[in-house]
C-alpha positions as CSV (number, residue, x, y, z in Angstrom):
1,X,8.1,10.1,-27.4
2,X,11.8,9.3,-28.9
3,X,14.0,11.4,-30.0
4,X,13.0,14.1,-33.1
5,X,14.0,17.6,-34.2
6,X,11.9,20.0,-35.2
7,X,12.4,21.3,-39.2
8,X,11.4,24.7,-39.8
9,X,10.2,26.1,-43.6
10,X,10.6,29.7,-44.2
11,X,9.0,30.8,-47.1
12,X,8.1,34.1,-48.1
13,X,4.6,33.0,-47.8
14,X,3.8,30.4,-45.7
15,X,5.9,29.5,-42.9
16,X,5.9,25.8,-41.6
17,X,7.1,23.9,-39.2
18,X,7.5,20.1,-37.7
19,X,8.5,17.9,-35.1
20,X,10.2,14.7,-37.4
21,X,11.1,11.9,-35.6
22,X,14.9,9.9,-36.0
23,X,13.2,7.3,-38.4
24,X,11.3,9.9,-40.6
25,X,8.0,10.3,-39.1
26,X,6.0,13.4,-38.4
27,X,4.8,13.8,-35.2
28,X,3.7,16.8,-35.4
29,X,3.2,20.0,-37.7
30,X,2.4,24.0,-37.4
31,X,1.9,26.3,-39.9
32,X,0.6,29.4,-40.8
33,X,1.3,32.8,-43.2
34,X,4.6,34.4,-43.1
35,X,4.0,38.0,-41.8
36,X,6.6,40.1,-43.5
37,X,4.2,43.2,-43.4
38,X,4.7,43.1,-39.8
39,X,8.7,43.2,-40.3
40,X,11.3,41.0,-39.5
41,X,11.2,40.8,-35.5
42,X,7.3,39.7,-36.3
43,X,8.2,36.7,-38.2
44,X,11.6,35.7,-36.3
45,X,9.0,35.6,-32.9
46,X,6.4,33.5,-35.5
47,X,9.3,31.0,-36.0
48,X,10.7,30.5,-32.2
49,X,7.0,30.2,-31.3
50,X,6.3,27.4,-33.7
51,X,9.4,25.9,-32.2
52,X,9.0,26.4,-28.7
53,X,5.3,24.5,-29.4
54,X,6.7,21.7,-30.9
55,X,9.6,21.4,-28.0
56,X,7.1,21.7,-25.4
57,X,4.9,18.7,-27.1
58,X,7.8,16.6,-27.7
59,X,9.8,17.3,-25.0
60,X,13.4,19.1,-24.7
61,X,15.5,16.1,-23.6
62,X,14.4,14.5,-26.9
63,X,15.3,16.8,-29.1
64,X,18.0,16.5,-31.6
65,X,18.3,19.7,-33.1
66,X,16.5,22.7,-35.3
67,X,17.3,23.0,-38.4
68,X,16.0,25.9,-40.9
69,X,15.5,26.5,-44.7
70,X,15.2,29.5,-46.1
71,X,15.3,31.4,-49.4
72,X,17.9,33.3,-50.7
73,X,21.7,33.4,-50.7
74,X,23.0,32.2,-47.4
75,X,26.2,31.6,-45.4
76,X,26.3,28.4,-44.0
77,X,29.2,28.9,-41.5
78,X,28.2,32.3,-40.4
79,X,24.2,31.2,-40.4
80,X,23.8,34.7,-42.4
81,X,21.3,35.4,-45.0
82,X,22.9,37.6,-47.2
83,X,20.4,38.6,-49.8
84,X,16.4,37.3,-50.4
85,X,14.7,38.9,-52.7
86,X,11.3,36.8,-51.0
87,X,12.1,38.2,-47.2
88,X,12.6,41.8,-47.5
89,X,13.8,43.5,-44.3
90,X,16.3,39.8,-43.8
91,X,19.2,40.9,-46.1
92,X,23.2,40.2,-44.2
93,X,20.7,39.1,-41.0
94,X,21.7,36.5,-38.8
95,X,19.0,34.7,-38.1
96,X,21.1,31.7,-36.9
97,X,22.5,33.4,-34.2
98,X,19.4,35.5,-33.2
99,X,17.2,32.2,-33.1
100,X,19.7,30.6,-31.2
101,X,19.7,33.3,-28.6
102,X,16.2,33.4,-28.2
103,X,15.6,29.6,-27.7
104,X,18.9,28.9,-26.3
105,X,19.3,25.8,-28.3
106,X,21.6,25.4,-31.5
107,X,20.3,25.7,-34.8
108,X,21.7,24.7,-38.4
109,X,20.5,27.0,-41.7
110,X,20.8,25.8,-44.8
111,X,19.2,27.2,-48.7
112,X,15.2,26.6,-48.8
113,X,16.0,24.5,-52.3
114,X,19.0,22.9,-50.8
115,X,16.7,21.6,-48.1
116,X,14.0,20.0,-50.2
117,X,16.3,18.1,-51.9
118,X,17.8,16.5,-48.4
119,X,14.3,15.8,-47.7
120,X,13.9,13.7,-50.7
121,X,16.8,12.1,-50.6
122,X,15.7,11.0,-46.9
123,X,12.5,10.4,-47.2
124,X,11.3,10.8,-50.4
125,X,12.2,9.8,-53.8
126,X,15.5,9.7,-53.4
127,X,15.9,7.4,-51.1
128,X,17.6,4.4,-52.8
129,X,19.9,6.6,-54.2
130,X,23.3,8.7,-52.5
131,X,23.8,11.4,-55.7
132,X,20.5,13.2,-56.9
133,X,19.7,17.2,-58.4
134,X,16.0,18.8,-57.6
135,X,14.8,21.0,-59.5
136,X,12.3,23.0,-57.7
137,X,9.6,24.7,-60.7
138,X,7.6,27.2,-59.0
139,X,7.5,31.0,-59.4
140,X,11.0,31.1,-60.3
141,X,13.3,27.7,-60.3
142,X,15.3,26.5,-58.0
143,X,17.8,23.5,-57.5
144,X,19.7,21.4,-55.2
145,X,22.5,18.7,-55.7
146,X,22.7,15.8,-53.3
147,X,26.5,14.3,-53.8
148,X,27.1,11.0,-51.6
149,X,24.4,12.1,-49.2
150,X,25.4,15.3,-48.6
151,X,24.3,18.5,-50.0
152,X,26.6,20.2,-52.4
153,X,27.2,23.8,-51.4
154,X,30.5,25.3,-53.1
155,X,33.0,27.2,-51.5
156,X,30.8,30.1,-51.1
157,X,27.2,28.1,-50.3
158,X,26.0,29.3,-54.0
159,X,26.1,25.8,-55.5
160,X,22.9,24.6,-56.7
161,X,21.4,27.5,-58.4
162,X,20.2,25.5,-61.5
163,X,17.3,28.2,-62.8
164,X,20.0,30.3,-64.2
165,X,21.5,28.1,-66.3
166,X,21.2,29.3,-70.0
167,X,18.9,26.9,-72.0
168,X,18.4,30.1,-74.4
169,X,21.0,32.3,-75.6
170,X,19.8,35.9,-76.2
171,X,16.8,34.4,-74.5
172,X,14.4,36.7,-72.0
173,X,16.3,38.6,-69.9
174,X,16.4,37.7,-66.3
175,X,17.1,39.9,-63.2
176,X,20.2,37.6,-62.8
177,X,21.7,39.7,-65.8
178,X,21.9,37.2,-67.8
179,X,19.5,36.1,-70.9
180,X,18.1,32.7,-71.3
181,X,18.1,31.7,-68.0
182,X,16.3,28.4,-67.4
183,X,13.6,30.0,-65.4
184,X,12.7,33.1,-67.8
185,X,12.1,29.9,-69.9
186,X,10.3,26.9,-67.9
187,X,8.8,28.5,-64.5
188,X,5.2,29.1,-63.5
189,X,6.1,32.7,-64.3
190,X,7.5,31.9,-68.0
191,X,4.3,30.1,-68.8
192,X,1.9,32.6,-67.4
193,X,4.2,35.6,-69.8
194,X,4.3,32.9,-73.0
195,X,0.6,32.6,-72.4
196,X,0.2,36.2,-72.2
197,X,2.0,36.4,-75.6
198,X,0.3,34.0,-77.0
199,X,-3.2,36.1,-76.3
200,X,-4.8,33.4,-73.9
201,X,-5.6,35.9,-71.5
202,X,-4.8,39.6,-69.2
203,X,-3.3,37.6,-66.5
204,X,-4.0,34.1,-66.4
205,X,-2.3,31.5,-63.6
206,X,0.2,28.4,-64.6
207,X,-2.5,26.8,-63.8
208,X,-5.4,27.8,-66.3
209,X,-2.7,28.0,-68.9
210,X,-2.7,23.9,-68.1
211,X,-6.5,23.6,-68.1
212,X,-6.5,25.3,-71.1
213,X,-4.3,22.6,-72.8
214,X,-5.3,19.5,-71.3
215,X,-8.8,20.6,-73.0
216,X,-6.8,21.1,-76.3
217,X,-6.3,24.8,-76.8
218,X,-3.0,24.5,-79.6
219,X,-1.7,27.7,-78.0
220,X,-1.0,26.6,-74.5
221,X,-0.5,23.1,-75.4
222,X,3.1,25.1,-77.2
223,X,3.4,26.9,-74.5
224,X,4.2,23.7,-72.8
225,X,6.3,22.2,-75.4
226,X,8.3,25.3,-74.8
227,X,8.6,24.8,-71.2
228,X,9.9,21.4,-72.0
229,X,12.2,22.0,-74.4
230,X,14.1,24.4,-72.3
231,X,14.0,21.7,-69.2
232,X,15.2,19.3,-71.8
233,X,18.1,21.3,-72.2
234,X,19.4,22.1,-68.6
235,X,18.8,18.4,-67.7
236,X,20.7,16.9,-70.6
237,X,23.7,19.4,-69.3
238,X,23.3,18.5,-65.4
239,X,23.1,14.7,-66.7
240,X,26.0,15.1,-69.0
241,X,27.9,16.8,-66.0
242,X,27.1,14.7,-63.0
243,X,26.5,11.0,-64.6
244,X,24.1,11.1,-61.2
245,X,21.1,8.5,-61.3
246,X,18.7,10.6,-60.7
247,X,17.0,13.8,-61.5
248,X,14.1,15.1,-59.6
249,X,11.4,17.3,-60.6
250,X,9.2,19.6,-57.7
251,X,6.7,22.4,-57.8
252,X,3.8,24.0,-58.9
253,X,3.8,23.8,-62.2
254,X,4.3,19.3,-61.7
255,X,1.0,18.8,-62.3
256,X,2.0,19.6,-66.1
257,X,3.8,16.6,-66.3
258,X,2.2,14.9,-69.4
259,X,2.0,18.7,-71.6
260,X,5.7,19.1,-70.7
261,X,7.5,15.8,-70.1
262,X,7.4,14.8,-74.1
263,X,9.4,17.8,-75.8
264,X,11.7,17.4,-72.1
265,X,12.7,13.4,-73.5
266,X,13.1,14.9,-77.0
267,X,15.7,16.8,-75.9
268,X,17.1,14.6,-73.2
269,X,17.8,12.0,-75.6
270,X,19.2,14.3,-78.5
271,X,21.5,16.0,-76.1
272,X,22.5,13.9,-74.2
273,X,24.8,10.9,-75.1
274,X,24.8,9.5,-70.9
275,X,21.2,9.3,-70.8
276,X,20.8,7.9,-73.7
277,X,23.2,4.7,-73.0
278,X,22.4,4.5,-68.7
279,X,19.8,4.1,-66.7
280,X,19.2,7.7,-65.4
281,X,15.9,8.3,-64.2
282,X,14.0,11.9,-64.5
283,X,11.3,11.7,-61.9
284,X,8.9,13.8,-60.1
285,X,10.0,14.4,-56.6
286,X,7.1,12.6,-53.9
287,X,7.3,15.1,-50.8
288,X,5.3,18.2,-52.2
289,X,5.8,21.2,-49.9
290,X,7.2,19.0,-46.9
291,X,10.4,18.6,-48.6
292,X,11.6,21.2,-47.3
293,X,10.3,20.3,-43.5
294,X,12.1,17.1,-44.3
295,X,15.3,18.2,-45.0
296,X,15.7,21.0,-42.2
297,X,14.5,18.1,-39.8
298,X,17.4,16.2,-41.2
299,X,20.0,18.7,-40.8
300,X,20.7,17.9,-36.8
301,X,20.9,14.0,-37.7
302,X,23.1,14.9,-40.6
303,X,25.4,16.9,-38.8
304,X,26.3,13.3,-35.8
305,X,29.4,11.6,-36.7
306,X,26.2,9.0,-37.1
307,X,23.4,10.2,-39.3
308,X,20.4,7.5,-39.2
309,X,20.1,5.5,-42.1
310,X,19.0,6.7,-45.2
């Protein structure tokens, strides 16, 4: 075998692993559920497990690096997660340094979100581009911003957090504190509470709202329109800010596409003078749920004075 690193996925849920090779391929992948009921130590052994599995496969002298995404608010320099609302029991931990001491190898954390969109900017839709943003549309809605190939964290690592945005003021309140936030407005959970509203049902998933439309129920087919509108919005500001070539769409709630993707070009084009007169593309991201396996993967290469092409 060549030389890889392994990419590790911590999700609040699921946690995922891989062994990703210098040119992109995966060798080899783990995964399971993320045991937080079992507390913190639990799922920190789960992840240096999945690690040591894939080092032993692919070997030790190959490996690059280890690089991690997780959720929540994160300092890079420190490898500290400060606050995750999705990993109870991990707030001001540092997992970094704790992983690193149990595997005795070095290891590079960066922002669950921030790491998808690395991934697609290595190996998935982004390729042919150096500037992109992702918008990850899932339970809540998160974001990255690739700027000349790098990801764009601010000078506290909070860049990126595109779901609170306002698209709506004195819109829903949000936990954030704020009102209108983009993802009180265009999440899997914003269309599952419009739906509610809209009397289609006690409890019913993102995805029976979209069944429901697609078989040309009015109610959830505005429920969508909604949805778009408010992406409309927060992508005719990012365009208007970044002049980027491309804008990249991930997540649950994807499969949507054609219910939301109209009322989002509406808006796009009113607001929005750059993408009107450009070629900026709004496309939906290629990777799925390995983006984020990607972009941790990528993290080691990244961080040579010589990162492999991308």
């Amino acid at each position: 075998m060549g030389e890889y690193s392994i990419g590790v996925d911590l999700g609040g849920t699921n946690l995922r692993a891989a062994a990703i090779g210098h040119g992109g391929t995966m060798i080899e992948k783990v995964e399971g559920a993320t045991k937080l009921s079992a507390g913190r130590d639990a799922v920190v052994a789960d992840i240096v497990a999945s690690i040591v599995r894939l080092r032993s496969s692919g070997g030790a002298e190959h490996l690059a690096g280890i690089g991690i995404g997780t959720p929540g608010i994160i300092v890079i320099e420190k490898g500290i997660i400060t606050e995750s609302p999705n990993l109870p029991g991990f707030e001001n931990f540092a997992i970094r340094d704790e992983i690193e001491r149990l595997l005795h190898a070095p290891v590079l954390l960066e922002n669950d979100a921030n790491a998808a969109a690395l991934g697609e900017k290595w190996m998935g839709a982004g390729r042919d581009v150096d500037d992109l943003v992702l918008l990850t549309l899932g339970t809540g809605i998160g974001g990255g911003i690739i700027s000349d190939r790098k990801v764009l964290h601010g000078f506290v690592g909070m860049a990126g957090e595109l779901g609170h945005m306002t698209v709506i003021p004195g819109g829903n309140p949000c936990a954030c504190g704020n009102n209108g936030c983009l993802e009180k407005h265009a999440s899997a959970t914003a269309v599952t509470a419009m739906a509610r509203m809209m009397g289609l049902g006690e409890n019913p998933s993102a995805k029976d709202v979209c069944e429901m439309a697609l078989a040309g129920n009015l109610k959830a087919q505005v429920v969508f329109e909604r949805m778009g509108s408010a992406l409309g919005i927060a992508l005719a500001t990012l365009v208007n800010i970044f002049n980027f070539p491309l804008y990249l769409l991930s997540g649950g709630v994807l499969p949507a596409w054609d219910l939301f993707a109209p009322a989002m070009f509406d808006e796009l084009q009113r607001r929005s003078f750059v993408f009107r007169n450009t070629t900026t593309r709004i496309e939906k991201a290629t990777l799925g749920n390995e983006a984020g396996l990607f972009g941790a993967a990528y993290l080691p290469f990244q961080s040579r004075i010589i990162a492999p092409p991308v």
